[in-house]
Structures are given as structure tokens and as C-alpha cells.
KEDREN-930126 format. One record per residue (C-alpha): chain; residue in one letter; x, y, z. Coordinates in nm, 4 decimals. Example, Ala and Ser with C-alpha at 12.3 -4.5 7.8 and 13.67 -1.06 7.14 Angstrom:
2
@c A&r a&east 1.2300&north -0.4500&up 0.7800
@c A&r s&east 1.3670&north -0.1060&up 0.7140
//
This chain:
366
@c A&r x&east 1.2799&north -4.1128&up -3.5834
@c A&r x&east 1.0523&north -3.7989&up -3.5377
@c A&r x&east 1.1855&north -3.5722&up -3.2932
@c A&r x&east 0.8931&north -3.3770&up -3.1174
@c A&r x&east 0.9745&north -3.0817&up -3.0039
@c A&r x&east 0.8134&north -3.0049&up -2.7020
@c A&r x&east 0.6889&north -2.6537&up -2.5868
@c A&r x&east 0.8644&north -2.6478&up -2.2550
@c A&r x&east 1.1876&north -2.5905&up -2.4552
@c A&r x&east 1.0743&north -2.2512&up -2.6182
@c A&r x&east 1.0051&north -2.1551&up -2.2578
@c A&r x&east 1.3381&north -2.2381&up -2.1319
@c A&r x&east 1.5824&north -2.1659&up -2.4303
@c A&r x&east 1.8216&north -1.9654&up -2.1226
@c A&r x&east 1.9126&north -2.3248&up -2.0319
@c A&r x&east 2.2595&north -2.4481&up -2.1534
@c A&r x&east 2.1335&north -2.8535&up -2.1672
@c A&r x&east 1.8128&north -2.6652&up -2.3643
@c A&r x&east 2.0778&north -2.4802&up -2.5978
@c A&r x&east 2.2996&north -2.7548&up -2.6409
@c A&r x&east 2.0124&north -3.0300&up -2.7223
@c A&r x&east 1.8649&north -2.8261&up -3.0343
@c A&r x&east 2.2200&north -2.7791&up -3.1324
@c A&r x&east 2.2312&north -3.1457&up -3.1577
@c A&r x&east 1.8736&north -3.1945&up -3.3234
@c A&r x&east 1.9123&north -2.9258&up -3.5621
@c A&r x&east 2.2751&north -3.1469&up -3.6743
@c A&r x&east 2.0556&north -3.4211&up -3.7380
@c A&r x&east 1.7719&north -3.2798&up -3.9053
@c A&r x&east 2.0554&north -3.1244&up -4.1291
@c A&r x&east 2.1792&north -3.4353&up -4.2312
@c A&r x&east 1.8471&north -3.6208&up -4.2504
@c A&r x&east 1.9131&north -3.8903&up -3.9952
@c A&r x&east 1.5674&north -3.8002&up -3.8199
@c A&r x&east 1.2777&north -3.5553&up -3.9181
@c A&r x&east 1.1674&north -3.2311&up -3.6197
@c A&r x&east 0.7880&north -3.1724&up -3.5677
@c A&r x&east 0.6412&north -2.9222&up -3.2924
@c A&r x&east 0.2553&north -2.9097&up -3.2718
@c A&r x&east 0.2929&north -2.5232&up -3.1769
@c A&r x&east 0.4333&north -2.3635&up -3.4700
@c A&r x&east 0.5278&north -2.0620&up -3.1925
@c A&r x&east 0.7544&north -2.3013&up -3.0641
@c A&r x&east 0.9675&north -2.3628&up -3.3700
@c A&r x&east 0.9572&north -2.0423&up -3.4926
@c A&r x&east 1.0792&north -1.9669&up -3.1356
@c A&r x&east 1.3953&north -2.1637&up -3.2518
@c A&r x&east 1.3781&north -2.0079&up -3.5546
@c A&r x&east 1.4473&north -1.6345&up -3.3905
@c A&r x&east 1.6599&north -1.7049&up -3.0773
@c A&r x&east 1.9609&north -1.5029&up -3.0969
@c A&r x&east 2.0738&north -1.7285&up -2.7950
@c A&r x&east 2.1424&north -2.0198&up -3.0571
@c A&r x&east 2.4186&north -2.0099&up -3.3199
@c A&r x&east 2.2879&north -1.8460&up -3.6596
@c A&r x&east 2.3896&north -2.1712&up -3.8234
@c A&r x&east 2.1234&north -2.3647&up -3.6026
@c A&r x&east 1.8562&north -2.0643&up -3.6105
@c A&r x&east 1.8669&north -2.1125&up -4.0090
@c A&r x&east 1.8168&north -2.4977&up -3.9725
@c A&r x&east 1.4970&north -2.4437&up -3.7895
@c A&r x&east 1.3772&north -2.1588&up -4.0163
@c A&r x&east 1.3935&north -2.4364&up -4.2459
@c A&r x&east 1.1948&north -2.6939&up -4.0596
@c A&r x&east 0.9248&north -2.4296&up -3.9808
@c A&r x&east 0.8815&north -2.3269&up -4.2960
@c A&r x&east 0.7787&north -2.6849&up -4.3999
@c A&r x&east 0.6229&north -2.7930&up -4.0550
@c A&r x&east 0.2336&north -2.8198&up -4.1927
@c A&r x&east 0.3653&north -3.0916&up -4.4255
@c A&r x&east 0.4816&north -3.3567&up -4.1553
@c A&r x&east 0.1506&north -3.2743&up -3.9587
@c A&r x&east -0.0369&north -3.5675&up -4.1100
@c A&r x&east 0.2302&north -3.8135&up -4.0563
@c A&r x&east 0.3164&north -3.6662&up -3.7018
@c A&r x&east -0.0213&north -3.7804&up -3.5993
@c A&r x&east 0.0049&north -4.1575&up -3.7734
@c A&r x&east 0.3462&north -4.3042&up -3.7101
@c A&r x&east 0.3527&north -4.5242&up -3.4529
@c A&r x&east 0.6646&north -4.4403&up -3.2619
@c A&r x&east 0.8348&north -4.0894&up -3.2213
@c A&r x&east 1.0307&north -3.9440&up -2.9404
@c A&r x&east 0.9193&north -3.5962&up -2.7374
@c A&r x&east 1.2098&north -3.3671&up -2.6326
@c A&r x&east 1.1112&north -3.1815&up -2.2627
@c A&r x&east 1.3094&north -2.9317&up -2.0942
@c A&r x&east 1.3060&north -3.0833&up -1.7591
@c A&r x&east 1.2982&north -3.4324&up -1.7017
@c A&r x&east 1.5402&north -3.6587&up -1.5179
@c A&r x&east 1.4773&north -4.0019&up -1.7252
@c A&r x&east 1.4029&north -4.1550&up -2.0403
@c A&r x&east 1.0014&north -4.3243&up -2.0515
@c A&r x&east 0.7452&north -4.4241&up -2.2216
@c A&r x&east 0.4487&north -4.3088&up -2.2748
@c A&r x&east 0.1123&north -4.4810&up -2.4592
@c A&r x&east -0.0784&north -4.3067&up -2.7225
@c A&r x&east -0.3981&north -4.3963&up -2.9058
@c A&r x&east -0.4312&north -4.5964&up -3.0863
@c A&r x&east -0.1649&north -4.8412&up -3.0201
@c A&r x&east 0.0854&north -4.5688&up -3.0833
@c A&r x&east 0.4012&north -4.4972&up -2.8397
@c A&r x&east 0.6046&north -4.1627&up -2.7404
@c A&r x&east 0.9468&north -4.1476&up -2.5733
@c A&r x&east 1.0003&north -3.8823&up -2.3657
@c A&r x&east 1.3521&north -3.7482&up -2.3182
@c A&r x&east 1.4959&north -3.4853&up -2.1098
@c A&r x&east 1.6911&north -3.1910&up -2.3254
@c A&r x&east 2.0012&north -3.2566&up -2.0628
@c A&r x&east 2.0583&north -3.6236&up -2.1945
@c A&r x&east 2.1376&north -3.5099&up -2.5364
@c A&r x&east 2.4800&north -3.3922&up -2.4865
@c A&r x&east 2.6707&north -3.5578&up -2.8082
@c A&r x&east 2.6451&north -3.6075&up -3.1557
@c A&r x&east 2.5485&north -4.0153&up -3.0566
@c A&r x&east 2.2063&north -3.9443&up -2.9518
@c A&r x&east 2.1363&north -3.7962&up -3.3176
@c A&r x&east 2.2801&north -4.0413&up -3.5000
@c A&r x&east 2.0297&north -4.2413&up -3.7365
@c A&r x&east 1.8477&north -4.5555&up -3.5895
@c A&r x&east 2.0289&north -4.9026&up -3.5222
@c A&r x&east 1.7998&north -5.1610&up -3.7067
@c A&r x&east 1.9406&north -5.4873&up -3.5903
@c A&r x&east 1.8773&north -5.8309&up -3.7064
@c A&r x&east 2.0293&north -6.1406&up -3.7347
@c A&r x&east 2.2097&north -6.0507&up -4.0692
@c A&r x&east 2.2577&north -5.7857&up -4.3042
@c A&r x&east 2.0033&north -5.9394&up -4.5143
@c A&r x&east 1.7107&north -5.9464&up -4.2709
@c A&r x&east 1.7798&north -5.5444&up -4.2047
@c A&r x&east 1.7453&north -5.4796&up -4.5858
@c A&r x&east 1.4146&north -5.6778&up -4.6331
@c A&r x&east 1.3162&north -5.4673&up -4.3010
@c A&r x&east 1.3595&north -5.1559&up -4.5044
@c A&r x&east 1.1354&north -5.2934&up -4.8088
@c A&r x&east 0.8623&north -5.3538&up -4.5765
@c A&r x&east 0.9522&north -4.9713&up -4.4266
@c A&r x&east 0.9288&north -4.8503&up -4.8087
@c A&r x&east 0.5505&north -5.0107&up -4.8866
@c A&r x&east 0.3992&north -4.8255&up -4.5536
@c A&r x&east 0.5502&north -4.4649&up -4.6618
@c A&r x&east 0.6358&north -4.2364&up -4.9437
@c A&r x&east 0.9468&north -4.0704&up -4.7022
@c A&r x&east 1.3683&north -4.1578&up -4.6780
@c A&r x&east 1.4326&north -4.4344&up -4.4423
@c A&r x&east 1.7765&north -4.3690&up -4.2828
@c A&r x&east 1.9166&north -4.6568&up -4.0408
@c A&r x&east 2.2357&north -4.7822&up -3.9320
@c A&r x&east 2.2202&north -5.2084&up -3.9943
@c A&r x&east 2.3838&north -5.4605&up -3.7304
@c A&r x&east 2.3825&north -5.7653&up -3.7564
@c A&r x&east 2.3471&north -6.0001&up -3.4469
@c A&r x&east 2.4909&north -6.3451&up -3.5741
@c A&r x&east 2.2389&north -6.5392&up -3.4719
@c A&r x&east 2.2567&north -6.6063&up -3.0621
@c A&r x&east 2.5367&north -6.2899&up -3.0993
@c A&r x&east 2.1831&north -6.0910&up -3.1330
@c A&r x&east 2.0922&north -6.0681&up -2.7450
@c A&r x&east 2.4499&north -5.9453&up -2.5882
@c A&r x&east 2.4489&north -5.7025&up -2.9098
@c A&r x&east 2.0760&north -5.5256&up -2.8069
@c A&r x&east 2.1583&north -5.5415&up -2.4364
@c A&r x&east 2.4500&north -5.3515&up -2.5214
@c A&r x&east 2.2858&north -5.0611&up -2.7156
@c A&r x&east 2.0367&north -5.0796&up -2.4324
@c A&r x&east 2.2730&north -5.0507&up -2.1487
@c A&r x&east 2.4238&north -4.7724&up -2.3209
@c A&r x&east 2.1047&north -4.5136&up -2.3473
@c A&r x&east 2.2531&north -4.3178&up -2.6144
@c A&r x&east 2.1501&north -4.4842&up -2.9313
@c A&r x&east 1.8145&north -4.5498&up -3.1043
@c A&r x&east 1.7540&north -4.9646&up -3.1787
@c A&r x&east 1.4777&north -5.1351&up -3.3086
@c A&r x&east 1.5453&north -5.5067&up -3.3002
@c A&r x&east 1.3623&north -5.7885&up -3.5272
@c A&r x&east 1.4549&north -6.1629&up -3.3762
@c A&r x&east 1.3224&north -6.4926&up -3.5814
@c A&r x&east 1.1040&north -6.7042&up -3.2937
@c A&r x&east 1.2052&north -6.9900&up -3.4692
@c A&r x&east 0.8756&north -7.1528&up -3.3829
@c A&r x&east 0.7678&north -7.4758&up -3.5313
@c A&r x&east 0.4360&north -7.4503&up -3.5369
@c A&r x&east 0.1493&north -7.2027&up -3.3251
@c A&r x&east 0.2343&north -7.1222&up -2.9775
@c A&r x&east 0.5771&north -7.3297&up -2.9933
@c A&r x&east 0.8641&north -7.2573&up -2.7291
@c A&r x&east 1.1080&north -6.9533&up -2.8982
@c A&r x&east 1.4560&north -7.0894&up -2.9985
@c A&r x&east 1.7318&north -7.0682&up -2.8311
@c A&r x&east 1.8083&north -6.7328&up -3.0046
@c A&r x&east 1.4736&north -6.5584&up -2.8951
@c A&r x&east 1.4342&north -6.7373&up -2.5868
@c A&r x&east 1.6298&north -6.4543&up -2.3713
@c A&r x&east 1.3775&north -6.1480&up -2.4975
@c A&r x&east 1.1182&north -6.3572&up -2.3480
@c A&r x&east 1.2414&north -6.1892&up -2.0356
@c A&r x&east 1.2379&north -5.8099&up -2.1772
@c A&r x&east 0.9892&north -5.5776&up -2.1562
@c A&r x&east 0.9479&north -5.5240&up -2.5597
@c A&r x&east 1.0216&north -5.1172&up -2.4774
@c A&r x&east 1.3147&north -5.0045&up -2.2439
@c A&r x&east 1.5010&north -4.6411&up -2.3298
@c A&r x&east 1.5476&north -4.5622&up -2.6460
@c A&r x&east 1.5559&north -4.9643&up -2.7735
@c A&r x&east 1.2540&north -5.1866&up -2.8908
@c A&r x&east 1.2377&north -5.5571&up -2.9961
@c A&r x&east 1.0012&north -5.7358&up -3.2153
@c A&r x&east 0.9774&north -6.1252&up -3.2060
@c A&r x&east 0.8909&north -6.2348&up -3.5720
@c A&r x&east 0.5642&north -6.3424&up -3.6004
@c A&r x&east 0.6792&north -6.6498&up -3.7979
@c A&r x&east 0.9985&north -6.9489&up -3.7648
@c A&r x&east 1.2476&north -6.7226&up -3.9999
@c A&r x&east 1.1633&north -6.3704&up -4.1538
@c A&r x&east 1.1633&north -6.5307&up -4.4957
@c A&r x&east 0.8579&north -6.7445&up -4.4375
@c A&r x&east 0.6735&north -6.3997&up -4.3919
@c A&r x&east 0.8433&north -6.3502&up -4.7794
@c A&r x&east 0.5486&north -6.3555&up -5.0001
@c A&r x&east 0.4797&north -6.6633&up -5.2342
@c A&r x&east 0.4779&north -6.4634&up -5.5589
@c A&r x&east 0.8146&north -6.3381&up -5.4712
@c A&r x&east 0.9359&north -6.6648&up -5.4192
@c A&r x&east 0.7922&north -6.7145&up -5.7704
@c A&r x&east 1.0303&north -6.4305&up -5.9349
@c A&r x&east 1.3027&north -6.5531&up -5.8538
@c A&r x&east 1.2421&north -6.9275&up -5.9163
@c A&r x&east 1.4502&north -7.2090&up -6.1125
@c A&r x&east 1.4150&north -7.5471&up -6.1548
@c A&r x&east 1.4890&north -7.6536&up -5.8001
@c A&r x&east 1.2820&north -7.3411&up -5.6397
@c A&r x&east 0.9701&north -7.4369&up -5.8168
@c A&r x&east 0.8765&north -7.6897&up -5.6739
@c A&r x&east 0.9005&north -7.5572&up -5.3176
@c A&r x&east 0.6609&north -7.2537&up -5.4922
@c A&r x&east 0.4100&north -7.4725&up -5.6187
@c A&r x&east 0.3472&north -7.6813&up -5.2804
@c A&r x&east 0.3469&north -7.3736&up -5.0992
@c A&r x&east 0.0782&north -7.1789&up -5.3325
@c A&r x&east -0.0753&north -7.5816&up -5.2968
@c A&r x&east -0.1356&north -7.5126&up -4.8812
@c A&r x&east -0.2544&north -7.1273&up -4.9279
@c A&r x&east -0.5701&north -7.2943&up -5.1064
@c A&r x&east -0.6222&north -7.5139&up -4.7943
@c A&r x&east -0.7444&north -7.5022&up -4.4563
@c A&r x&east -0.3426&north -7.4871&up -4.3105
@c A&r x&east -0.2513&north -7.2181&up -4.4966
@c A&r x&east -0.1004&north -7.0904&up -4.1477
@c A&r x&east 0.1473&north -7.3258&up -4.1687
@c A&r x&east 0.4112&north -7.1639&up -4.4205
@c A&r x&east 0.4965&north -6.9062&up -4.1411
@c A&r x&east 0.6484&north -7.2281&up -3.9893
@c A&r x&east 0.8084&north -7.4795&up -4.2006
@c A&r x&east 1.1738&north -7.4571&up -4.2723
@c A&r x&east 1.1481&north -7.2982&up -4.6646
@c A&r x&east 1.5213&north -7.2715&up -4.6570
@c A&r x&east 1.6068&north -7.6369&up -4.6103
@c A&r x&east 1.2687&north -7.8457&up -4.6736
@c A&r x&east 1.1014&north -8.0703&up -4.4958
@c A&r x&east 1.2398&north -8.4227&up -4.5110
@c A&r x&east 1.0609&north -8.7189&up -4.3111
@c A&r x&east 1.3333&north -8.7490&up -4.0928
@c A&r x&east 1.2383&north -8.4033&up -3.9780
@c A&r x&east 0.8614&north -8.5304&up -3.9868
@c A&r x&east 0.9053&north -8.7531&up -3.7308
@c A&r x&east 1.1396&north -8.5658&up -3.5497
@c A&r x&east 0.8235&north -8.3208&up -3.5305
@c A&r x&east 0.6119&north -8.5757&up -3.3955
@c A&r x&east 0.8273&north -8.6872&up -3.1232
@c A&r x&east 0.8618&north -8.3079&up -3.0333
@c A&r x&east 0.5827&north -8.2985&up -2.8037
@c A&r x&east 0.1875&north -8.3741&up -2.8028
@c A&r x&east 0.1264&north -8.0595&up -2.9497
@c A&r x&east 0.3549&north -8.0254&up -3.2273
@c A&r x&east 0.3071&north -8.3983&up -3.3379
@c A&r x&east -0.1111&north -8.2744&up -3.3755
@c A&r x&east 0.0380&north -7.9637&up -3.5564
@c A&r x&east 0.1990&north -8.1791&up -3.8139
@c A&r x&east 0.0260&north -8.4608&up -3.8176
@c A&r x&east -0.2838&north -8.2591&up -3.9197
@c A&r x&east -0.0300&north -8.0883&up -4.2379
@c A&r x&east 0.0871&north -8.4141&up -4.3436
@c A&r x&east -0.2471&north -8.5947&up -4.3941
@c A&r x&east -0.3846&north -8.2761&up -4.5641
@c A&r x&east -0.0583&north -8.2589&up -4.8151
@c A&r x&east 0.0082&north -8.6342&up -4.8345
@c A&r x&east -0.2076&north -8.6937&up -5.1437
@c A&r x&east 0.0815&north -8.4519&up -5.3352
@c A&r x&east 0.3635&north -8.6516&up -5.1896
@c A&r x&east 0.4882&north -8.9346&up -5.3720
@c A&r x&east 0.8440&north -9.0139&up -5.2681
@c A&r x&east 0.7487&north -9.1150&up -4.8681
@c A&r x&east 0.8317&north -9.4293&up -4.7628
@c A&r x&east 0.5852&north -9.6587&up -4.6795
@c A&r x&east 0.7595&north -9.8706&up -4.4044
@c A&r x&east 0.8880&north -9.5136&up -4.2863
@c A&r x&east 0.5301&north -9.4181&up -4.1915
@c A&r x&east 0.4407&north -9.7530&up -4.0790
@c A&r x&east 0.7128&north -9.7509&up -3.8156
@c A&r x&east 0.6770&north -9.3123&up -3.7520
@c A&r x&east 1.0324&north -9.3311&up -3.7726
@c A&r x&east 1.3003&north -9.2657&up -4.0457
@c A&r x&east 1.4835&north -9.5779&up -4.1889
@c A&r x&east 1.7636&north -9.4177&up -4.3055
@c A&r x&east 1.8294&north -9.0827&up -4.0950
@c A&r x&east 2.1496&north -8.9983&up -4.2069
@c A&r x&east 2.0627&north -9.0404&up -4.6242
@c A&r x&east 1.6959&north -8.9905&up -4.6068
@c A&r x&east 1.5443&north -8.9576&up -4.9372
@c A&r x&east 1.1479&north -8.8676&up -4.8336
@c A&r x&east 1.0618&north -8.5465&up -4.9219
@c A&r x&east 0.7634&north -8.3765&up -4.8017
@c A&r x&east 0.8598&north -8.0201&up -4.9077
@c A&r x&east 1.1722&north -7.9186&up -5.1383
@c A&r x&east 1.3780&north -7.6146&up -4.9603
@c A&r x&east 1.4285&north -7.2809&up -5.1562
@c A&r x&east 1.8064&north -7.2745&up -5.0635
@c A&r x&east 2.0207&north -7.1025&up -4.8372
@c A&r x&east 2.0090&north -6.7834&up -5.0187
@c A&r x&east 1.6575&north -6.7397&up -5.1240
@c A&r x&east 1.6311&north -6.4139&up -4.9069
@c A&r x&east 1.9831&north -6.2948&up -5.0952
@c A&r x&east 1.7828&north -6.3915&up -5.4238
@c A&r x&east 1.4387&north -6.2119&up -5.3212
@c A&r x&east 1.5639&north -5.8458&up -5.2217
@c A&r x&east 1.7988&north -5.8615&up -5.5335
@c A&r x&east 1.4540&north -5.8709&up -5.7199
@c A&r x&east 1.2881&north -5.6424&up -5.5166
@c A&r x&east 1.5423&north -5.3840&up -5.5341
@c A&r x&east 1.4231&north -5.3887&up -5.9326
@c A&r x&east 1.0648&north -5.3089&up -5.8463
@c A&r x&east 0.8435&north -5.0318&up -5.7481
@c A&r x&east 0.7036&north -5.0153&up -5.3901
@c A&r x&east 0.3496&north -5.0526&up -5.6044
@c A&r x&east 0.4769&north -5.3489&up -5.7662
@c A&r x&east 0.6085&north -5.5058&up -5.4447
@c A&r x&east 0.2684&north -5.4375&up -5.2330
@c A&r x&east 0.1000&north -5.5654&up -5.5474
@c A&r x&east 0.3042&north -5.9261&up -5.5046
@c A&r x&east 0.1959&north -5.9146&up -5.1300
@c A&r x&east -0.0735&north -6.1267&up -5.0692
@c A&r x&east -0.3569&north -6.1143&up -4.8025
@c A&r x&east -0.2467&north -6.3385&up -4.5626
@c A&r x&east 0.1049&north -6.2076&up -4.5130
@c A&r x&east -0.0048&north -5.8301&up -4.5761
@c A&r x&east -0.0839&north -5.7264&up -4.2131
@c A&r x&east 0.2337&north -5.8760&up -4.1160
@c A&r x&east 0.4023&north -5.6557&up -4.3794
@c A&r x&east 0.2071&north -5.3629&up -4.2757
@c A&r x&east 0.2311&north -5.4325&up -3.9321
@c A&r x&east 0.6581&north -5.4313&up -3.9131
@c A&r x&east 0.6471&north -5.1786&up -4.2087
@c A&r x&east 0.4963&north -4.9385&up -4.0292
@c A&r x&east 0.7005&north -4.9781&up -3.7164
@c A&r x&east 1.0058&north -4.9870&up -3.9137
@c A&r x&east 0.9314&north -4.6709&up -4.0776
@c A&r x&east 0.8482&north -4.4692&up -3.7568
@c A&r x&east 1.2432&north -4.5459&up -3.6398
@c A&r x&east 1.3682&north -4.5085&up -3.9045
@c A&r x&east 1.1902&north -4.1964&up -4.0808
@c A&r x&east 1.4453&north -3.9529&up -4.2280
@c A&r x&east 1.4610&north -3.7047&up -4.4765
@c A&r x&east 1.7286&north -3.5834&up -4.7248
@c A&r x&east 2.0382&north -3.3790&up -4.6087
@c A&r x&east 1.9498&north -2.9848&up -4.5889
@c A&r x&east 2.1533&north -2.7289&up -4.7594
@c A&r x&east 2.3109&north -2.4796&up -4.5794
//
């Protein structure tokens, strides 16, 4: 996160909680957990010179003056960052331009080492948080420093209320909707941030955009990383990008397929989703050749339990495992490169928010 240093603290540096905060900041700005900006270069050079602070954290912030006009740029793009005041008796928000957001926080809540500690990126597994940082790493050139939990699934909610509750820790959250199709219901995972404002402390949520994060996984990647069983999942899917649904791989199940028990399942869903997916099937049916005929007569599956229609072939349980092992092989030029327009503003979109909480910088030696 960017910690901006507010002027009000140069003006009351007598004040212990004032003290004891750039302590604090200057501990994590050693260690690179979060980068310091002021817009008043006074200010930090205030810091800088204060015989009231240890010599140890006067020398960290000689430091981070002396290389303040190169974070200037970014200070005025990223899209989150948090503003340390002298006085204030809360934690808020506060809108920017530009769709940009500030936290303000009093110098008198940082008290501990927690508050400095780099940001919680929580998902529903370890692998969602690493494909978060790949999306962090094509929006900027900078270190991204977080701290991954993993929510296990509907473990996800209790975990970010927690962090919440607490006020002490940084958290940016990424849920899967688990949509089936535009404006669907969220699953039962999502279904309690639905009641959240998406900003509260120093914690923010984002609702993916798509059913899983790995349908917002680029088809070319997919691709890379393809065998015998994969490719044929690939080719449908590059099949539907060249067609008027091309929406509709942000919600079928790439994991696990789509069968024509599922099919119908989607049709008896609701009047919406059976329009939804009625509308895919008769644009993809002419590429299908295993569907029962009596099973669309009927709208209904035959054989539920063993059905053998295929509409889509699944990528497997650990296609995402399988992607960011390849990814972790390529450039950030190379990945942007296999990023393809329709899922690029998504990628942008959480890369850039990912990479505001989660900015960091490499340790300083003292």
C-alpha cells in the first residue's frame, strides 16, 4: 500500500501517537511491505531532520526523500493508497478522481508493528491469490508484497469479517460470484458480501466479474498448457469468441464441462437462465455431435447419473495449478501479449487494484 504522509504530521511531530506512528511506517518502508509518499517534500525532509525521532528512523526517511520525485507519477495513478493525519478519531474513506479512493487514518491508531505489516490478499485458495499477483505484475513495473489467505470456499466470509472487525490489518478480498449466466443470483459463497459496503476500514472486496476466476483465464493460456483432453475444451471456447455469445465463457463451468444433464438443469433454473442457454446451445449445437436426440426431445436427461452428452469438455480440476505454473515461465510482456481483448479490461481492471494494495518495494539497507 502507499502510505501518504500527510502534512499535519510535520506540524505536530511533539506528539507521542505522531512519534510512535512514523516509527512504525519507517519499519515498514524498511522492509518493503508498503512504499511512503508526501506531496510536500518539506514534510519528509521534516522527518528526515527531527532530532525528536530515533536516528535509526531519521535515516529511513532521508532515504525515502531522497527518492520521493520518483513515486510522484505513480502516487497520482494508483487507485487506492492510505493518508496518515495527525488528528483524527476514525478510519474513512474518502473519493478521489477519477474513480480513485484514499483512506484516511489517524497517526494514534498505528500503535504496533500489525498495522505495517504487508497486505492480506484473500481468496478462496492459494491459487486464486497467486494468479491475483500476475494480473498485479502486467499493470506495474514495482514489487508486489502481500500476505495470501485462503478462505475455503464459504470459510471466505467469517475469514474477511474477521480482518474487518479487527481494524488493524490491510485486506483486499477477491470472491468467485459463481454466476451462471448475466445478472444471475451470487452463490452461496458470495451471497453474504451482497450485504457489505465493498469499502469498510482498512478491508475491500471485489466480486469476480465472472462464475470462477479461471474463466477470466485467457484462452491462449489455456492453449499453453493443453493436452489431449484440454484441447478440445480450447478449441470450442476460441469456437464462441468468434460468435455473437462470446460473453458466455465468463460463465460456463471450464473446470468440469458442460454435460446435458447440466443443460437442462440450466433450463429448469429459471425463465431467464433457460433464455441464457437456450440461446448458447442453438448457436453451438451445429459443433456438437454426441447429444442425444430423445434427450432434447424430452428437455430432460435420460440417464442423469451416467450421462454421456457432452456439450463442452472441462479443462480439469487443476487447470488454474497448470496455468500459473506456465506463467511463472513468462515475461509480464509475454503474458499481456496472451491476453486478449475481451478479458483485458478485466485483467487491467483487478490488476490495477491489486497492485495499489499491494505495492511494495525491496528491503532498505541500513
Amino acid at each position: 500500500m502507499l502510505f501518504v504522509l500527510d502534512k499535519s504530521l510535520a506540524e505536530n511531530l511533539e506528539s507521542p501517537d505522531v512519534r510512535e506512528a512514523l516509527f512504525y511506517i519507517a519499519i515498514g518502508r524498511r522492509e518493503g511491505k508498503h512504499l511512503i509518499f508526501s506531496e510536500d517534500f518539506k514534510t519528509m525532509k521534516a522527518f528526515a531532520g527531527h532530532e525528536g525521532l530515533a536516528p535509526y528512523t531519521r535515516e529511513i526517511y532521508q532515504n525515502v526523500f531522497n527518492r520521493l520525485s520518483t513515486l510522484k507519477s505513480f502516487s497520482e495513478t494508483v487507485v487506492r493508497r492510505v493518508r496518515v493525519v495527525a488528528k483524527h478519531q476514525d478510519i474513512f474513506w474518502r473519493d478521489m478522481s477519477g474513480g480513485k479512493k484514499e483512506i484516511i487514518v489517524s497517526a494514534s491508531l498505528i500503535r504496533d508493528s500489525s498495522f505495517i505489516q504487508p497486505t492480506i490478499l484473500l481468496c478462496e485458495n492459494q491459487k486464486d491469490c497467486e494468479l491475483c499477483e500476475i494480473m498485479a505484475q502486467t499493470s506495474m513495473n514495482g514489487k508486489i508484497r502481500s500476505e495470501h489467505r485462503s478462505g475455503g470456499g464459504s470459510q471466505i466470509y467469517p475469514t474477511y469479517k474477521e480482518i474487518q472487525d479487527r481494524g488493524n490489518r490491510f485486506c483486499l478480498c477477491f470472491v468467485d460470484s459463481d454466476r451462471k449466466y448475466p445478472g444471475c443470483p451470487l452463490g452461496t459463497t458470495a451471497r453474504p458480501f451482497e450485504e457489505m459496503p465493498k469499502t469498510s476500514k482498512l478491508c475491500e472486496f471485489e466480486l469476480i466479474e465472472a462464475r470462477e476466476i479461471e474463466n477470466l483465464i485467457p484462452t491462449a493460456m489455456f492453449d499453453k498448457v493443453s493436452d489431449p483432453n484440454r484441447i478440445r475444451c480450447v478449441e470450442f471456447l476460441e469456437k464462441i469468441e468468434r460468435t455473437t455469445i462470446a460473453d458466455a465463457r465468463r460463465f460456463v463451468d471450464l473446470k468440469n464441462g458442460l454435460k446435458g444433464r447440466d443443460y437442462f438443469g440450466l433450463l429448469s433454473h429459471n425463465a431467464d437462465s433457460a433464455a441464457y442457454w437456450k440461446n448458447f446451445f442453438n448457436t453451438v449445437r451445429s459443433w456438437i455431435s454426441n447429444i442425444s436426440q430423445s434427450c432434447l426431445n424430452n428437455q430432460i436427461c435420460a440417464e442423469s447419473k451416467n450421462c454421456t452428452c457432452i456439450i463442452i469438455y472441462g479443462l480439469g480440476e487443476h487447470i488454474l495449478e497448470a496455468v500459473i505454473e506456465m506463467l511463472n515461465q513468462q515475461t509480464t510482456q509475454k503474458i499481456s501479449e496472451m491476453t486478449d481483448p475481451a478479458l483485458k479490461p478485466y485483467w487491467q481492471e483487478y490488476g490495477k487494484l491489486i497492485s495499489a494494495w499491494c505495492c511494495g518495494s525491496n528491503r532498505i539497507s541500513t
